[in-house]
C-alpha positions in Angstrom: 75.3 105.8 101.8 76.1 103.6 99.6 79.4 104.7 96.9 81.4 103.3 94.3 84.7 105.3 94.6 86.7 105.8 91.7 89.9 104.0 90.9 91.8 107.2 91.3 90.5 108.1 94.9 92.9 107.5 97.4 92.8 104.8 99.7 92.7 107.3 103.1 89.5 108.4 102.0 88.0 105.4 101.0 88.9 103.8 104.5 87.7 107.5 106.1 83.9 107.2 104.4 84.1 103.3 105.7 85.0 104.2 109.4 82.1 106.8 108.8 79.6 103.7 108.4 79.5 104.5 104.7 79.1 101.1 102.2 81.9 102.0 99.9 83.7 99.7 97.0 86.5 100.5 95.3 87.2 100.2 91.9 90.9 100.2 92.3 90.4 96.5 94.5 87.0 95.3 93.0 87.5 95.9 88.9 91.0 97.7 87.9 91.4 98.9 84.6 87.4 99.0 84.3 86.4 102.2 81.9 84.3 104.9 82.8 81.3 103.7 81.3 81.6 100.4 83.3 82.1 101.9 86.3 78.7 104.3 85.7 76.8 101.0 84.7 78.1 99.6 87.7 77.0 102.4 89.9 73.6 102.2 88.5 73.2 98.7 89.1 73.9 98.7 92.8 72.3 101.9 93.6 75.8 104.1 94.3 76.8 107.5 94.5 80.0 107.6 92.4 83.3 109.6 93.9 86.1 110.5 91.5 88.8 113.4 91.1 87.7 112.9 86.6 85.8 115.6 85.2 84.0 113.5 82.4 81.7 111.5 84.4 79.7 114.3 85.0 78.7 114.5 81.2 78.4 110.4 81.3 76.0 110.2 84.5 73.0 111.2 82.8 73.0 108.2 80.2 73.5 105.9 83.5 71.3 107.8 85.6 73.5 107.6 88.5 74.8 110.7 90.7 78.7 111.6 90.8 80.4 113.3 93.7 83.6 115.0 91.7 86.3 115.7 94.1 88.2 118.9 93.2 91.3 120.5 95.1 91.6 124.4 95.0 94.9 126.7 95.5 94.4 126.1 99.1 94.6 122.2 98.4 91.4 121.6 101.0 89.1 119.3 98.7 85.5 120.2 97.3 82.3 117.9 95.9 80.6 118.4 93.3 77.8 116.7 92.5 75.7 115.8 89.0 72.6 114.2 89.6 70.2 111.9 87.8 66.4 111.3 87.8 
């Protein structure tokens, strides 16, 4: 799969999707400081599945048509996806 994780997501899971044969940049080593919009745009144009812990892309993913994977912890601190799709 090809992903565009999030400046936020942590660096043990970005090398964890990699070691799983996944195609993965990160925004935190590739573009810092990029906003959200950029990042979307950026998904789009290379085909990528987002990955982030913010709630907002899901409401910016349709104007991008891209799909986000929101990463969310619950009381038991074991993570959860969430994904937002676009035709």
């Amino acid at each position: 799969m090809r992903i565009l994780a999030n400046e936020n997501f942590q660096q043990a899971a970005v090398d964890a999707l990699r070691q799983d044969g996944h195609d993965v940049l990160w925004v935190r080593t590739e573009s810092p400081g990029i906003s959200d919009r950029e990042v979307l745009a950026r998904a789009q144009l290379d085909a990528r599945v987002v990955v982030t812990f913010d709630e907002n892309f899901g409401k910016l993913a349709f104007q991008y048509g891209c799909a986000v994977a929101r990463v969310t912890t619950g009381p038991a601190t074991s993570p959860s996806l969430r994904m937002t799709g676009c035709e």
